[in-house]
C-alpha distance (Angstrom), angle and dihedral (degrees) to the residues before:
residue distance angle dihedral
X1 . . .
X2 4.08 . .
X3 3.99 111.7 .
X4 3.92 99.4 -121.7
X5 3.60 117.8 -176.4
X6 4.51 111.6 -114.1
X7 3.31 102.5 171.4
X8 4.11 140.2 -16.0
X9 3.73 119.8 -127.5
X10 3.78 120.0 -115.6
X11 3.75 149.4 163.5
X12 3.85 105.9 -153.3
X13 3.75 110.6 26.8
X14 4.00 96.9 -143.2
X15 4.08 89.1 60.0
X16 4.18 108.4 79.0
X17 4.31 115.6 -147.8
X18 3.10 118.1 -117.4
X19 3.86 95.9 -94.4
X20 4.20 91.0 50.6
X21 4.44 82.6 51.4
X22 3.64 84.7 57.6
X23 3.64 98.4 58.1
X24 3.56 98.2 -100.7
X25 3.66 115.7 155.4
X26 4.29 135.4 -154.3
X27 3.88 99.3 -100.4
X28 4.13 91.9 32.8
X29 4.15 110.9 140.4
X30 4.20 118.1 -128.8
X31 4.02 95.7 -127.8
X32 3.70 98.9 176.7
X33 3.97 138.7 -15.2
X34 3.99 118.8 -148.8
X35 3.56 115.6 -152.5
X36 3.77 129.3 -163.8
X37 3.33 115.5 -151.9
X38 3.55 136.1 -143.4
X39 3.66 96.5 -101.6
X40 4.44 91.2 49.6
X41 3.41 89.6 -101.9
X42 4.09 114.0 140.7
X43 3.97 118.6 -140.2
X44 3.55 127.3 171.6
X45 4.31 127.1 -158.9
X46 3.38 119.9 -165.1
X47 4.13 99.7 168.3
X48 3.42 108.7 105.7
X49 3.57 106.4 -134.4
X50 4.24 89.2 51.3
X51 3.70 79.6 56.9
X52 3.41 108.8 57.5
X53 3.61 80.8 37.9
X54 3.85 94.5 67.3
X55 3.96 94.7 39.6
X56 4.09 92.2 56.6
X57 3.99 90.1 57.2
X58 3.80 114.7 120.9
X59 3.61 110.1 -130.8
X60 3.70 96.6 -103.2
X61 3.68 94.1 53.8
X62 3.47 90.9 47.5
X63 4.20 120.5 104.6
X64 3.85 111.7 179.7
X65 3.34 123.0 95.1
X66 3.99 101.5 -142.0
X67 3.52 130.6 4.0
X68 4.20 120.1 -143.5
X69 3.85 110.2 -161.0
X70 3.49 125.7 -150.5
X71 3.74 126.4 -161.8
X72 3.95 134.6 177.8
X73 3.94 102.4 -132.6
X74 3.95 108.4 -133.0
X75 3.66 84.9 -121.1
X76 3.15 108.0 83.3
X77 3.77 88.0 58.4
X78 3.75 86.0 56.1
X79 3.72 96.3 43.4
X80 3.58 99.0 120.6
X81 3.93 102.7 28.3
X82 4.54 84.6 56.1
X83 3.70 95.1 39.1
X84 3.47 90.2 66.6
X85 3.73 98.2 38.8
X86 4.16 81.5 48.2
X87 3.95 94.3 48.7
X88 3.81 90.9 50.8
X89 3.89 92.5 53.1
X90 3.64 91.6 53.0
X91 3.31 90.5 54.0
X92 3.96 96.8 57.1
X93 3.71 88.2 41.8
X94 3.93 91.6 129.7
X95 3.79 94.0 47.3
X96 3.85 93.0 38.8
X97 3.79 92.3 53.7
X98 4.08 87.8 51.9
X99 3.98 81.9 62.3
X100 3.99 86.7 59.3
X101 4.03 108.9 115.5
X102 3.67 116.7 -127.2
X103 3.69 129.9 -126.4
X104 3.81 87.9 -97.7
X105 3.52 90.2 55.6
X106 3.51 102.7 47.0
X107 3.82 87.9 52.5
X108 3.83 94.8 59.5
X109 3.66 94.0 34.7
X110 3.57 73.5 66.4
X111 3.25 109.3 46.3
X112 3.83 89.7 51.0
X113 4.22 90.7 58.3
X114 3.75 89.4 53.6
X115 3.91 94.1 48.9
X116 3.86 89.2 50.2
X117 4.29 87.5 38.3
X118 3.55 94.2 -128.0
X119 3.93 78.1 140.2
X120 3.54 135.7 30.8
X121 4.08 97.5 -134.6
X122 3.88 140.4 10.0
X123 4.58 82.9 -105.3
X124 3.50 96.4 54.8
X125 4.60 92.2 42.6
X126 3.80 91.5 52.9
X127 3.88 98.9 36.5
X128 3.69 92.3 43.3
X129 4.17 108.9 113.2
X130 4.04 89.1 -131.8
X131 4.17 94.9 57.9
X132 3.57 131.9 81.9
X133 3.68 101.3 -92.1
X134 3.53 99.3 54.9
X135 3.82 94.6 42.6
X136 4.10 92.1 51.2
X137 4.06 83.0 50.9
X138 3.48 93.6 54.7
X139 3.95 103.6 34.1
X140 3.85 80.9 58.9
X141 3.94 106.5 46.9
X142 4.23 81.7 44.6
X143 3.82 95.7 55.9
X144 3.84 99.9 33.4
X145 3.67 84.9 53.0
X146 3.71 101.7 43.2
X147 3.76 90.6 41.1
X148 3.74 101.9 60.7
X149 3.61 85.6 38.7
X150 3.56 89.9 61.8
X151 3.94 103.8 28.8
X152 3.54 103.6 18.1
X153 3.81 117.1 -167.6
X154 3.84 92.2 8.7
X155 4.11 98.8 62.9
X156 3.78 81.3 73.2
X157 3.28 99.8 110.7
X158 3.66 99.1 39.7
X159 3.81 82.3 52.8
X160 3.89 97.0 57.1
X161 3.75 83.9 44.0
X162 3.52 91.7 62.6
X163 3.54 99.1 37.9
X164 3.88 95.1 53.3
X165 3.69 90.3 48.2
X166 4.01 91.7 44.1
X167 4.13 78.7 62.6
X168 3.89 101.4 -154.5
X169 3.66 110.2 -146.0
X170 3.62 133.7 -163.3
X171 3.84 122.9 -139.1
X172 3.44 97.2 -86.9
X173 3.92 91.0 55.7
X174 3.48 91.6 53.1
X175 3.72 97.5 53.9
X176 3.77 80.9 67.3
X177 3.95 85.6 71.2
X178 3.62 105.1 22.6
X179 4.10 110.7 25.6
X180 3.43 127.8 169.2
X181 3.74 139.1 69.8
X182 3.86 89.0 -100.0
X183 4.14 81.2 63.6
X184 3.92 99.1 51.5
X185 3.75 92.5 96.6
X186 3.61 95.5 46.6
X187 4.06 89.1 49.4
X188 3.65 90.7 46.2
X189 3.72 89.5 62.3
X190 3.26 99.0 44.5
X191 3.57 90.7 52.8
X192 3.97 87.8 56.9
X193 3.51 97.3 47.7
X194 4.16 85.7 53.0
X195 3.65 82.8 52.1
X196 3.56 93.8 57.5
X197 3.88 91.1 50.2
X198 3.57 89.6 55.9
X199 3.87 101.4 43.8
X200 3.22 82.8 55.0
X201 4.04 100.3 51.8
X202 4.00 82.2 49.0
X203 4.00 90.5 52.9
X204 3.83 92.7 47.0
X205 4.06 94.2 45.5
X206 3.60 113.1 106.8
X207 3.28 116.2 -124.9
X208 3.57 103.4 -131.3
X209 4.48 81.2 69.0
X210 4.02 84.3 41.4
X211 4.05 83.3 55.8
X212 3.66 108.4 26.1
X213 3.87 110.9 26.0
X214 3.92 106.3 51.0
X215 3.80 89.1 159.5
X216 4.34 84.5 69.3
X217 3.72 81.4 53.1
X218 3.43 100.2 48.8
X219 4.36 88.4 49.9
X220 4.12 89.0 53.2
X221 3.59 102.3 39.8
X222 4.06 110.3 39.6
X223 4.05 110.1 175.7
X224 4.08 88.0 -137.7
X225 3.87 83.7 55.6
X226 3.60 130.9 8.0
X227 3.58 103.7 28.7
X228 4.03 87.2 42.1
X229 3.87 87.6 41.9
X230 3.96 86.4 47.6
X231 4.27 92.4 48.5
X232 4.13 82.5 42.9
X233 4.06 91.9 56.8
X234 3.35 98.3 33.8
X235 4.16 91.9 54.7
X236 3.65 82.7 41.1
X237 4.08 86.8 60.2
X238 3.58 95.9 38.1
X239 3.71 93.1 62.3
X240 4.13 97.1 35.8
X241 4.29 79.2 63.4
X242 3.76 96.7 48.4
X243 4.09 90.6 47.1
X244 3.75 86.4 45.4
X245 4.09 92.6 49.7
X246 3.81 95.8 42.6
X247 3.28 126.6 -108.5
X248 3.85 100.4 -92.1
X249 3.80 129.3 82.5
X250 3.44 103.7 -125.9
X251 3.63 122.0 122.1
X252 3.76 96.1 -127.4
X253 3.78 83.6 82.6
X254 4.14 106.2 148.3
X255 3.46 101.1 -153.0
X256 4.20 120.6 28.1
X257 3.55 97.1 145.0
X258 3.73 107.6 129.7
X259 3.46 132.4 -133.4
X260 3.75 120.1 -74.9
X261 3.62 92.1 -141.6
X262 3.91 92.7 54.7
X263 4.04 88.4 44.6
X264 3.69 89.7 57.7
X265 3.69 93.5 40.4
X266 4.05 99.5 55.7
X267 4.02 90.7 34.5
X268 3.93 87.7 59.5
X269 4.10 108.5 16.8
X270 3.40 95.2 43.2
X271 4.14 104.1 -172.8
X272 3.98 89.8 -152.1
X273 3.81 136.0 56.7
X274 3.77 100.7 -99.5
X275 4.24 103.5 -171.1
X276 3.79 94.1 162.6
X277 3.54 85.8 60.3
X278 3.88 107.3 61.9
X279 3.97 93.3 -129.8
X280 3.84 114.0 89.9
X281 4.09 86.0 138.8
X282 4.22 78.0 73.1
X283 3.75 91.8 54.6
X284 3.67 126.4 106.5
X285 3.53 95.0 -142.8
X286 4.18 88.7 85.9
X287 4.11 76.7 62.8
X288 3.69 90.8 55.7
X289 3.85 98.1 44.4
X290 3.65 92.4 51.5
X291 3.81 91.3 60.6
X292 4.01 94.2 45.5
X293 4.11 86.0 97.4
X294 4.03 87.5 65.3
X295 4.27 100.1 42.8
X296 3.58 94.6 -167.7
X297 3.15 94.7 47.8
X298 3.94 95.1 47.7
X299 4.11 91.7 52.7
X300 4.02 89.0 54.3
X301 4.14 84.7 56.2
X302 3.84 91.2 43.5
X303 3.58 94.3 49.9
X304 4.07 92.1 49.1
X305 3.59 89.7 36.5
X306 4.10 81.3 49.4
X307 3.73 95.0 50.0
X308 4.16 87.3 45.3
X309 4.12 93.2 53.0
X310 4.40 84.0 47.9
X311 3.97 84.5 56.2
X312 4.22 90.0 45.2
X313 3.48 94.1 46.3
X314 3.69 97.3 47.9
X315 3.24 98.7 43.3
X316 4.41 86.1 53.7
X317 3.55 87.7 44.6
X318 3.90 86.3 51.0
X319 3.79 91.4 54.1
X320 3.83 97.1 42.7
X321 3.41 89.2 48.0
X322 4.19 93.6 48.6
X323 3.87 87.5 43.9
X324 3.34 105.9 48.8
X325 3.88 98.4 43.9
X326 3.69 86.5 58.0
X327 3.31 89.4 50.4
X328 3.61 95.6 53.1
X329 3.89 94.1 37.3
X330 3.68 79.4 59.9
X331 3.73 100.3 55.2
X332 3.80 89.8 55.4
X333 3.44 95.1 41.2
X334 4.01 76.3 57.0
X335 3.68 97.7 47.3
X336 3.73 99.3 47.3
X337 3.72 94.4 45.1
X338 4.07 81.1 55.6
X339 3.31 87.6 50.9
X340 3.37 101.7 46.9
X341 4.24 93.1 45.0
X342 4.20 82.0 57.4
X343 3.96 96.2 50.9
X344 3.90 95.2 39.2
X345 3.84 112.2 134.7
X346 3.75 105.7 -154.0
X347 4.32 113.0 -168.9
X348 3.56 123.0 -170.7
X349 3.52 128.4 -140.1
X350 4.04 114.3 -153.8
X351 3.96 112.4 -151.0
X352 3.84 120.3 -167.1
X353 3.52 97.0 168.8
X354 4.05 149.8 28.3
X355 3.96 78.1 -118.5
X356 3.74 88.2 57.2
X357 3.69 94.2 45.9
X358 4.06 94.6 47.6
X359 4.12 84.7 57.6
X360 3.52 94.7 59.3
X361 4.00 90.7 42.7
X362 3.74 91.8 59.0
X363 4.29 84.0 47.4
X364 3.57 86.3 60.2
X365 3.70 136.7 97.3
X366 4.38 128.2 -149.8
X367 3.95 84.6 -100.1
X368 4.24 90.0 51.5
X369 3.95 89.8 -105.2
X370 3.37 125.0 150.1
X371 3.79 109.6 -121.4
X372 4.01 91.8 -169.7
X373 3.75 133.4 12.5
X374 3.72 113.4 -78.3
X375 4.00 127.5 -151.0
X376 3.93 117.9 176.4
X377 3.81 113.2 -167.6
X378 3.75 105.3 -74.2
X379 3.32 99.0 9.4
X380 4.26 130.5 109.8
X381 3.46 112.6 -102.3
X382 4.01 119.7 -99.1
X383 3.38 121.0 -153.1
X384 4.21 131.8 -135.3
X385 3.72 110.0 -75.1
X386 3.75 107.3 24.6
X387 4.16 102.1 119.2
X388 3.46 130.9 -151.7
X389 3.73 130.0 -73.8
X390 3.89 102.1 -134.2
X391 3.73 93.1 157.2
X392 3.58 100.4 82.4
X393 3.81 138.1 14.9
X394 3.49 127.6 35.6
X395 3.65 92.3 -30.5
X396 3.55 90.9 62.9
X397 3.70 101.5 40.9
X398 3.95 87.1 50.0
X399 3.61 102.6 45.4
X400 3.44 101.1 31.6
X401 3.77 102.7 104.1
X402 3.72 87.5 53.7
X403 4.20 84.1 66.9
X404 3.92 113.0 118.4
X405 3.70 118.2 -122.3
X406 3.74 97.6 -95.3
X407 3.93 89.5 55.3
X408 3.41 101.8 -101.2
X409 3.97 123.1 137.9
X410 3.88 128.4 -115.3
X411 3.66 96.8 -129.4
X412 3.60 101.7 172.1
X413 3.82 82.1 58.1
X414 3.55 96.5 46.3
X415 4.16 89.2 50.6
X416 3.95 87.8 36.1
X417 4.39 88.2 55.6
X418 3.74 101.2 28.9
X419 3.86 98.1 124.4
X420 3.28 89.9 55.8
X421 3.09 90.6 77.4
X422 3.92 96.4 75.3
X423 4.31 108.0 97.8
X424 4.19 94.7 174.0
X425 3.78 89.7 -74.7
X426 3.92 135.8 92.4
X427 4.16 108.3 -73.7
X428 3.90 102.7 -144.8
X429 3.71 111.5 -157.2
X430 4.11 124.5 -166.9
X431 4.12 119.4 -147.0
X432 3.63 117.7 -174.9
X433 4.34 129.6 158.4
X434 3.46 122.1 -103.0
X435 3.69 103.4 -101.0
X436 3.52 93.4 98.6
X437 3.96 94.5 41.9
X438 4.13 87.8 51.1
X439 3.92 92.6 44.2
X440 3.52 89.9 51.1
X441 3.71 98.1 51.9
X442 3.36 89.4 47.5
X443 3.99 97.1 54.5
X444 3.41 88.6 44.7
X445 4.12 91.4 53.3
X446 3.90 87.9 37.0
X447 3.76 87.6 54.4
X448 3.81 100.7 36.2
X449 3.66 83.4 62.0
X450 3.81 102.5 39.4
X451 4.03 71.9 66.4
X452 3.68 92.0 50.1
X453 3.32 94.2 52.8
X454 3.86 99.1 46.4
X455 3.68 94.3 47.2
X456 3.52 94.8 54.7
X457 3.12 97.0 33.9
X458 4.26 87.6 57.8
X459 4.04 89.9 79.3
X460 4.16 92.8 49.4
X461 4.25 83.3 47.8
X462 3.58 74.8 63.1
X463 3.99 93.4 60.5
X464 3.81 93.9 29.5
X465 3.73 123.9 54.5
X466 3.70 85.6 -163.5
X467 3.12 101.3 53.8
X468 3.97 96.3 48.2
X469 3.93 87.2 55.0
X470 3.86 87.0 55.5
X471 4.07 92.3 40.5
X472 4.11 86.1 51.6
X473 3.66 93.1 46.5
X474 4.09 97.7 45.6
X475 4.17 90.9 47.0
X476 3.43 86.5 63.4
X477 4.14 93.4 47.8
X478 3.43 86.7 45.9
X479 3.75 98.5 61.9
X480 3.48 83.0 43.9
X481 3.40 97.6 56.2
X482 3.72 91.8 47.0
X483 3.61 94.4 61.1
X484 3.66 89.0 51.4
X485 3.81 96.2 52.0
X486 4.08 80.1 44.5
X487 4.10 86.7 53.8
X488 3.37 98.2 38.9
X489 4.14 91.1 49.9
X490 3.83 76.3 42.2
X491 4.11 94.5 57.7
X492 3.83 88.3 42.1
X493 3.62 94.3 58.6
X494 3.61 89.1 42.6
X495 3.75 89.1 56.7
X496 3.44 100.7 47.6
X497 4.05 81.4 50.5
X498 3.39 87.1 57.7
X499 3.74 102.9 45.0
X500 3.39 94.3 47.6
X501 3.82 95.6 57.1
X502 4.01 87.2 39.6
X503 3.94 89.0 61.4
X504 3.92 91.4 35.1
X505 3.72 81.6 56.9
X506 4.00 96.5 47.1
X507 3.66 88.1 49.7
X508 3.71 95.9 53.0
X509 3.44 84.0 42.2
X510 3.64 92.7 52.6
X511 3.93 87.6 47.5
X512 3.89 94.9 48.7
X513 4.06 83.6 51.8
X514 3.71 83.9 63.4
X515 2.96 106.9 45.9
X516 3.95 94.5 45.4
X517 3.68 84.0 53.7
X518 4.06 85.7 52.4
X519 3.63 99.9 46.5
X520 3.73 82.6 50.1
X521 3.92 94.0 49.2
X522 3.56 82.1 49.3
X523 3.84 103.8 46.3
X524 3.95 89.4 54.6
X525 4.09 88.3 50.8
X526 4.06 86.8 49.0
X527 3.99 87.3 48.6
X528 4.07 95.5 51.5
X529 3.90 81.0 40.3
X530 3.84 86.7 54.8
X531 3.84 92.8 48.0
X532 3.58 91.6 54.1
X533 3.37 103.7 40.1
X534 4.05 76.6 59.9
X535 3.74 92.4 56.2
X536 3.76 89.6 36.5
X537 4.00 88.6 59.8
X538 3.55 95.1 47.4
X539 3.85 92.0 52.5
X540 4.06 81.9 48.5
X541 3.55 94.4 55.0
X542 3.82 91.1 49.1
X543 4.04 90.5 47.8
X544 3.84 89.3 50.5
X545 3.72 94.7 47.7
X546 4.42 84.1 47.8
X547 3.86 82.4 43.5
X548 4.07 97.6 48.4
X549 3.48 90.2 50.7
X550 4.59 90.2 49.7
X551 2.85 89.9 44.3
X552 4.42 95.1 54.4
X553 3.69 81.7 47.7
X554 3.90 95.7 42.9
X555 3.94 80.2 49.4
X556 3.86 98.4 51.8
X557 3.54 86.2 49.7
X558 3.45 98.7 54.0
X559 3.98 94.4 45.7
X560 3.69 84.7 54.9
X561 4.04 95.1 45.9
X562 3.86 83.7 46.6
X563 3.70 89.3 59.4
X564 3.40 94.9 46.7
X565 3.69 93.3 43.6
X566 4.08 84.4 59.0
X567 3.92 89.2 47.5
X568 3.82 89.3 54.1
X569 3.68 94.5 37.2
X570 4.03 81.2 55.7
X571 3.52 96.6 51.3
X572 3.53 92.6 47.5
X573 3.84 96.4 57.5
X574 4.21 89.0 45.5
X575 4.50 78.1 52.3
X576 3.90 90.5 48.1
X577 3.47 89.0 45.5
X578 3.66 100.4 52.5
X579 3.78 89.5 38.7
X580 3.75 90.1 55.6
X581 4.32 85.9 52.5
X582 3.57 90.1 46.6
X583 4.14 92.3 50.1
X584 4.34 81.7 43.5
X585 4.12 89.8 48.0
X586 4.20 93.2 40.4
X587 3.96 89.8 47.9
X588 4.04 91.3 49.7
X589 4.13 86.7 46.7
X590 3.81 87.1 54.0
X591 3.44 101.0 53.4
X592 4.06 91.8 41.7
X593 3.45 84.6 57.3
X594 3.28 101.8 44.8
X595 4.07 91.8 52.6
X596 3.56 76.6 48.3
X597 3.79 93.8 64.9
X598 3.68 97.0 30.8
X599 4.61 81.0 56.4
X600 4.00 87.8 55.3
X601 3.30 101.9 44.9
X602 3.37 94.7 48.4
X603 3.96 97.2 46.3
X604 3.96 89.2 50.0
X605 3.85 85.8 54.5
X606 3.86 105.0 43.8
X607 3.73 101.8 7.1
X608 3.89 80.9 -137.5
X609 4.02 111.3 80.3
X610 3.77 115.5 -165.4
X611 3.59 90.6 -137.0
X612 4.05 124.2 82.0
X613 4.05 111.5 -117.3
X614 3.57 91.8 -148.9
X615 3.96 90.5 67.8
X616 4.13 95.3 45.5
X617 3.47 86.9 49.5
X618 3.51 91.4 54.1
X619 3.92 90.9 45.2
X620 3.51 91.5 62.3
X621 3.45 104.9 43.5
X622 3.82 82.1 51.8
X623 3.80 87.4 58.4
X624 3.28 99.9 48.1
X625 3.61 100.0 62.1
């Protein structure tokens, strides 16, 4: 869907955004948004859904530099339908300006809003765009302006019509209707919105009246009244913008913008000859010509017009003044962060361990300071009060996420979680001073406001030709001077590259010194090894010889114990042998015996064995054998 503009976001309802200055209207389409990126580079989106997009991007996800927003204005849908409409209130100019409220009017119009409290005081009923006032202001400016536009040199009388019944009154008319110190504010602004009217009436003028018809000149601008009105407003302006920029002089000033009213009064009622410029018609010096028939008269206008051209010039010499010291507070800022990029002493710290990493933890401060030198194994020695690079290297790529949204680091955190930094592999961490850190900040403030300056300083360009010239000129060195500071921050963290493989390379050199002197240590053992390993083989060859000839003799010996153990295993079977005949023999005697016994007893007990002598006496003779 098309972005259309509903409604613009305020915080007092007389003061109009920057969008609603610019003639933006409710109902207005976004056509097309350019972006500048952070590299210069111009890019412009058109799609609808990119676009709304881009606009819903916090500021810290944003990454373009500027943003240029282009609406289509409702108008030009309407062109024909309000042209009419516009063409027929010209024409009843005369009768329309008899409809104009006078002062009296406006002041009990007034009066009757506060007694039904449609407003809160008398400033905010007569200021308010819906009452009288406002409405006669801008029925005016609309039909002077489309009225010349459309009939040039003859709307003049309609125009001093409506400018003698718009009755422009100077301060001490209006004290008539609104008196009192507790009023000056509310006169003040109506003075500025009279001024506005009038600008405007100048602006739409043709020149050829401007030029031709100073008696027209001398009806719109009076020196009792409008010119004294104009000096009134103007003053009135002047000292709104110094309140509203503080009343010191230093350029840290928050808010220098000036007043949109005095903008579009010096861009189109210029109070000096401006040649250079190509728009004397816009000069009031046609205003002081026209009076030179009445002298008197002419020196009250010159001395206003005088006192007006002070304001104008002060207020240029204000901006070239702002503008060019941030320019040059820039260009040192530049210089010394050069300088300090070239004398940068970067130290590396080599950790092998989480050990390693929890000594240089307790070394360091909240703010990542050393607060006494530090040297880790290997590593060069850093002295007390170098700090912590966290801004690149595996600080950065650890600890990034725990960044806030404006960029800066979390370096209690980082202190808080440095040993976890440690993944089985060497943990090199970078210490440098704080020149660079300091210089940095201050290029990046130097040029933050260098972009201040010029962007605020883009509406008064509008007033002063001057001051445009230098506003053209400075966007330019401030792109440049971005990509410096983005070159310089580019050297640095080339440097610190560098550095930190230059003492990764001293260490391993360091290491590989070592262990050359090791392997030599070593090659020296492995020689006196070798010698003795020579001596120790002779000795073997000896002991083998000694052993070859035990071991013949161990080998006689054991042929002859073999023999002998076969003799004695012989004489051992002939013992078993006999043993086993003896057992045989002794087992045959028992049992002879034994019948023996079993014979008597049984002859003393019958006297008639069973069992024939004969054969027991042959049993044991048999067993006795």
């Amino acid at each position: 869907k098309p972005l259309v503009v509903a409604g613009f976001h305020v915080d007092d309802e007389d003061e109009l955004t920057p969008a609603a200055s610019a003639g933006v209207q409710l109902g207005d389409q976004l056509l097309m948004v350019e972006v500048t990126e952070l590299d210069g580079r111009m890019k412009k989106i058109t799609n609808f859904q990119e676009m709304r997009q881009l606009l819903g991007l916090s500021d810290s996800e944003a990454t373009a530099v500027a943003m240029t927003l282009t609406f289509g204005s409702q108008s030009r849908w309407k062109t024909e339908e309000s042209n009419e409409t516009v063409k027929k209130a010209v024409a009843q100019a005369e009768s329309i300006s008899e409809l104009l409220p006078t002062w009296q009017e406006i002041k009990e119009g007034a009066k009757r809003c506060l007694e039904r409290r449609d407003f809160s005081n008398l400033r905010e009923a007569v200021m308010s765009r819906a009452f009288l006032f406002r409405a006669k202001c801008d029925l005016v400016q609309a039909l002077v302006t489309a009225g010349f536009a459309l009939h040039h040199d003859v709307f003049v009388s309609k125009a001093l019509q409506l400018h003698k019944r718009f009755e422009p009154a100077t301060d001490r008319e209006l004290q008539n209707y609104f008196e009192g110190r507790d009023n000056l504010q509310l006169r003040d602004e109506i003075l500025i919105a009279q001024l506005d009217v009038l600008t405007n009436t100048w602006r739409s003028l043709p020149q050829i009246i401007k030029e031709d018809v100073p008696e027209v000149l001398r009806s719109l601008f009076r020196p009792e009244v409008e010119i004294v009105l104009i000096r009134e407003a103007v003053k009135a302006l002047e000292e709104k913008w110094r309140i509203a920029r503080g009343s010191n002089s230093k350029d840290e000033d928050q808010n220098l913008k000036m007043p949109e009213e005095l903008v579009r009064f010096f861009k189109y009622m210029r109070p000096a000859t401006d040649e250079s410029t190509g728009q004397r018609e816009l000069s009031m010096v046609w205003i002081i010509k026209a009076w030179s028939v009445e002298k008197m008269r002419q020196r009250e206008v010159q001395n206003d017009v005088a006192a007006i051209t002070g304001i104008y010039e002060n207020a240029e010499s204000f901006w070239e003044h702002r503008v060019k010291n941030a320019h040059k507070r820039a260009e040192e800022a530049q210089e010394l962060l050069e300088r300090a990029v070239q004398k940068e002493v970067i130290r590396v710290v080599l950790c092998s361990s989480i050990s390693d990493l929890e000594k240089v933890q307790a070394m360091l401060s909240e703010s990542l300071m050393l607060t006494k030198d530090c040297k880790i194994g290997d590593s060069e020695n850093v002295p007390k009060g170098k700090c912590l690079v966290w801004s690149q290297g595996i600080v950065r790529e650890k600890f990034k996420p725990f960044e806030s949204s404006k960029g800066a680091p979390d370096l209690a955190r980082i202190r808080r979680e440095l040993p976890s930094l440690y993944n089985g592999k060497d943990v090199r961490l970078l210490f440098s001073g704080l020149d660079f850190d300091r210089q940095h900040e201050e290029s990046q403030r130097a040029l933050d406001s260098l972009q201040k300056y010029i962007a605020m300083a883009k509406t008064a360009g509008e007033a002063f030709p001057s001051i445009k010239q230098i506003v053209d000129d400075l966007s330019d060195v401030l792109h440049k001077s971005q990509l410096f500071k983005k070159d310089q921050e580019a050297k640095r963290k080339l440097f610190l590259k560098e550095r930190e493989l230059q003492a990764t390379m001293q260490v391993a050199e360091r290491r590989l010194q070592q262990v050359e002197k090791e392997k030599r240590e070593i090659e020296e053992k492995n020689r006196k090894l070798h010698e003795e390993k020579g001596k120790l083989e002779v000795d073997t060859k000896n002991v083998r010889e000694e052993l070859g000839k035990v071991l013949e003799s161990v080998a006689l010996e054991h042929a002859k114990l073999k023999t002998r153990v076969k003799e004695l295993e012989t004489e051992e079977k002939k013992l078993k042998d006999a043993n086993a005949h003896l057992w045989a023999k002794q087992k045959t005697m028992k049992d002879a015996l034994q019948k023996a016994a079993d014979f008597m007893r049984a002859w003393v007990a019958t006297g008639a064995p069973d069992t024939d002598v004969d054969s027991i006496i042959q049993l044991v003779t048999e067993s006795s054998k």
